[in-house]
N, C-alpha and C positions, 0 to 999 in steps of 0.2 A: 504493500500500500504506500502512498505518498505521503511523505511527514506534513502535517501542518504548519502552518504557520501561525506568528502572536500567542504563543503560549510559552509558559515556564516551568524549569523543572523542580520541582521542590525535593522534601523528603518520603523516605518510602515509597520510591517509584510512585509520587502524586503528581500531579500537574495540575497547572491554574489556568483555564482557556481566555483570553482576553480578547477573543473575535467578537461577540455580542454583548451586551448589557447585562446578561446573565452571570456572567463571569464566571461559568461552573467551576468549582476545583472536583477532578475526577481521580479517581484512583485507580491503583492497575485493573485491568481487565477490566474496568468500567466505561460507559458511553456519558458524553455529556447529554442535557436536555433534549439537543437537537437529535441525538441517538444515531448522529454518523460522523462525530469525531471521537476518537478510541484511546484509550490509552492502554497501551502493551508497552509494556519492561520501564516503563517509567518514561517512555517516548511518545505525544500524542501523532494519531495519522487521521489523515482529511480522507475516510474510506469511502467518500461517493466521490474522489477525483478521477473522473473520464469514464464514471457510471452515469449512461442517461438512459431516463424512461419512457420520455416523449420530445419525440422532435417532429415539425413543424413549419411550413410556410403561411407567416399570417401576415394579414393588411395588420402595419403599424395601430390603427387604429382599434384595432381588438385590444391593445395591451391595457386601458386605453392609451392609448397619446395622441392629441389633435393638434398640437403642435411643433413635432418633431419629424421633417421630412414626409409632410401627408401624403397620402397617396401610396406611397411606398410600400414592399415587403416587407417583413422582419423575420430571418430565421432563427427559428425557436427553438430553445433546450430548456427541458425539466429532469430534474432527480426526484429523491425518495428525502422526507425527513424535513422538519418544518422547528424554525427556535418557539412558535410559539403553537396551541394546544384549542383553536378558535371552535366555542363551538356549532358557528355555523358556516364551517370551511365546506368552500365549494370546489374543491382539489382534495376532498378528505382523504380520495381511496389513493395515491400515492404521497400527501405531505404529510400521513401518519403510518404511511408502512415500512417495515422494517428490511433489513437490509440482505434476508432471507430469499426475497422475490426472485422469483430466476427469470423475468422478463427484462432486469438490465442489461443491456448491452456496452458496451466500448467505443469512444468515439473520443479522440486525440484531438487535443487542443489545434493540430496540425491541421485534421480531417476534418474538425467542425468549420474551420475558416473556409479551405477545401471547399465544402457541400454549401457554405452561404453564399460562396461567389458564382457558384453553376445552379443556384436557383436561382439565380438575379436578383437578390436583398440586397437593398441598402443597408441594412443593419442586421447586428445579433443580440434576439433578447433571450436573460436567462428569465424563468418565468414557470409557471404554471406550480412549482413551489415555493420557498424560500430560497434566494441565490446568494444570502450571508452565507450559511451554512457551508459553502460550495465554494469557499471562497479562492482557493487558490489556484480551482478549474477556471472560472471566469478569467480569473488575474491572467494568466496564462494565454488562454484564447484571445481576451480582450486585447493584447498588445501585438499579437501575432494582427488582430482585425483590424486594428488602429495603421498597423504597417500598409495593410493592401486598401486604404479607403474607405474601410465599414466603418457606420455609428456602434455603438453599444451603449446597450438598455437594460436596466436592473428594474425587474416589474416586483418590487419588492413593499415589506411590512415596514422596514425604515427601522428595524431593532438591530443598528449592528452600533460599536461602538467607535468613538474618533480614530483609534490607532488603523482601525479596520477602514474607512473610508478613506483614509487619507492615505493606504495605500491603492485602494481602487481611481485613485483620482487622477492618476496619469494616463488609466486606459477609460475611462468611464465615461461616456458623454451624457444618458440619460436617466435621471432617479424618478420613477412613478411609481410615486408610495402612497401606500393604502394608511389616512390617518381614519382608522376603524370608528373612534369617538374622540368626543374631547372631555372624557371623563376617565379618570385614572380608574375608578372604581369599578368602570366598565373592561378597563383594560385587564385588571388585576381576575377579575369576576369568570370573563368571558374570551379571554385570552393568554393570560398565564404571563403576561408581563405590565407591564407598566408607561403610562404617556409622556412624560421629559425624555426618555432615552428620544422617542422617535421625532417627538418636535425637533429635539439637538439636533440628533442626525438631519433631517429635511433643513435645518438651516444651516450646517454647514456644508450639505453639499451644494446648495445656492453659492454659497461664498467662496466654496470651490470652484466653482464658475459651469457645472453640469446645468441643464436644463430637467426642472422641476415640473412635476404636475402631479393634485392632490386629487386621490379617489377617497369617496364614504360611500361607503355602503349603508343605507339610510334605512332601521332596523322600527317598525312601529312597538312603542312600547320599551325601546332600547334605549337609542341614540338619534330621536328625530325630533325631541323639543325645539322649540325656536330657536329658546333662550339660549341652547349647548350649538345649537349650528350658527348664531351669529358669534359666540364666542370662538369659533371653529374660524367662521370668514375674516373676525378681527384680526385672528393671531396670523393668518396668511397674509394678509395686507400690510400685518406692521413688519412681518418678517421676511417676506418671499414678495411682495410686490403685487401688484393690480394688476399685471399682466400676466401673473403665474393662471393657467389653465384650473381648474375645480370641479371634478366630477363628483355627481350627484346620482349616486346608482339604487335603483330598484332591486328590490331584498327579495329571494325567493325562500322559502322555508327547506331546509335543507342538513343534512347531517342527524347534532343532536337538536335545532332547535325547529323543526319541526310542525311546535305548534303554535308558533311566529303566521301572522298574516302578512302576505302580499303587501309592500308598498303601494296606498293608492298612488296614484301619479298626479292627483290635485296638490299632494302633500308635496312633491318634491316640484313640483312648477311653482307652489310657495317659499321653498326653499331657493330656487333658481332666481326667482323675482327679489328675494331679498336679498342674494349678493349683489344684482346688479342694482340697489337700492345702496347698499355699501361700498358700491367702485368697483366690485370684480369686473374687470374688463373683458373673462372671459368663462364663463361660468356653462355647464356642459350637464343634459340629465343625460343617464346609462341604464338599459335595458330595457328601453323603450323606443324601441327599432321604429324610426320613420316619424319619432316627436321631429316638430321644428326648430326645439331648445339642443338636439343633435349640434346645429350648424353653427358653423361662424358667422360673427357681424361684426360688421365695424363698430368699436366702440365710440369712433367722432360722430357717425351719423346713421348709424343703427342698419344699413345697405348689408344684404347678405353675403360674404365673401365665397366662405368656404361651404358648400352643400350638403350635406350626406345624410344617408336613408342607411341604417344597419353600419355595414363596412363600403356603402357603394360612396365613393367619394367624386365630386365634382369640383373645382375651383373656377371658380365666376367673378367679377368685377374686383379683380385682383391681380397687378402687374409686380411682380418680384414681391417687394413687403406693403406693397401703394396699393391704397382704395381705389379704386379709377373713379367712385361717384363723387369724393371728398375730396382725395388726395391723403388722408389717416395712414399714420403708420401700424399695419399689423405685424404684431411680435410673434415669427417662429424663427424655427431653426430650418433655415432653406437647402442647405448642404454642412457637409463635413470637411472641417479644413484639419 
């Protein structure tokens, strides 16, 4: 197996993992939380590096990202094994399986760049589980993608810790992190971590200069008070900017929670309506294929730029970052330098 990295060796063949928030200390033959980095003989090893379980050509837009290269490919890698424990994860059946499954296969940091150049991606997202956990396969690929012209995309929870980001930051161009609530008590309850680690992380990877965009998962009865979603919009605005992207996604009942109702979709077009009451410039509902809160508009004169229905993308009254109705500057990420 590949040794990890950001951990220490202590006594008694123990180790201290310092990749997430967590900060597991594990001991021999033990797993940390995430349950695929290992400690054997007092050495820890990152045992999903170059284990993948699902790979993938998706429109950019599935990850979500509406502002990062639209229109575009992203090829896709997921493994097994998740830092946190959600219980209404909609990836349950491999971000809680164990490391037993005989459907992982082998794919080289080499061969994943390899396979996203000859499907015609502009970019590589890790995704469909936690890509903290995995850190040293992304690190890896990521700079190998970065050489040949790919973006790289972390469709991730935002529970990794600074040492941890600030290595990914020389290959990482995009952070789309799920801020699940803006209640610690939810985080603790309904997730098995905590809300400071992931606002830090979301804010310094801004300051790192990655391109940012926030998903919630809008929970009736959870996490869909007013009161906790404009505290949610403030803290993006004072920390990430008005032109950071904000999705607003539809909850389906799923996993253990089950006996969770359906998002009505009144409730998040009130959600939607009062970021852009607050400045979000760009404010996004999800899983409501073919709303018209889908699309872009221009924030100087409200002209619809960018189109889309599901993943079908059009770009309309839009030259390079220019309005054509106004002249408004829209804020994405148009290429990779």
């Amino acid at each position: 197996m590949h040794e990890a990295r950001l951990y220490q060796k202590l006594e008694d063949d123990t180790v201290h993992c310092s990749l997430c928030p967590h900060r597991c200390t594990i001991k021999e033959g033990r797993q940390g939380i995430c349950g695929v980095r290992i400690n054997r003989g007092g050495t820890l090893y990152a045992a999903t590096f170059g284990k993948v379980i699902a790979e993938a050509v998706d429109p950019i837009e599935k990850k979500p990202l509406y502002h990062f290269l639209p229109g575009t490919l992203s090829y896709s890698l997921g493994t097994i094994g998740c830092n946190f424990h959600c219980a209404h994860c909609q990836n349950w059946q491999i971000s809680q399986q164990t490391l037993e499954m005989e459907s992982l296969r082998d794919i080289s940091p080499e061969q994943g760049v390899e396979r996203a150049i000859r499907s015609g991606s502009a970019s590589i997202a890790w995704t469909y589980n936690e890509p903290t956990i995995w850190h040293e396969y992304p690190l890896a690929m990521g700079e190998l993608a970065r050489q040949k012209g790919l973006g790289t995309v972390y469709v991730t929870n935002g529970y990794i810790t600074e040492e941890g980001l600030r290595e990914l930051a020389r290959m990482l161009n995009a952070f789309r992190v799920d801020i699940k609530s803006f209640s610690d008590a939810f985080y603790r309850k309904v997730c098995g971590g905590r809300l400071q680690p992931v606002l830090d992380a979301t804010a310094l990877a801004k300051e790192l200069g990655m391109h940012v965009e926030t998903v919630t998962l809008v929970i009736p009865g959870q996490n869909d008070s007013m009161e906790e979603m404009e505290a949610l919009i403030r803290w993006v605005l004072e920390n990430l900017g008005p032109d950071t992207p904000m999705h607003f996604t539809r909850f389906h009942p799923d996993y253990r929670m089950l006996d969770a109702r359906p998002t009505e979709i009144r409730a998040l077009e009130k959600i939607y309506e009062r970021a852009k009451e607050l400045g979000v410039h760009y404010p996004y509902l999800g899983n409501v294929g073919g709303h018209p809160y889908e699309s872009t508009y221009c924030p100087s004169c409200g002209s619809i730029v960018i189109e889309r229905s599901g993943y079908a993308v059009r770009i309309r009254g839009l030259e390079g970052h220019t309005c054509t109705e106004c002249g408004g500057r829209i804020e994405y990420v148009s290429e990779i330098r």
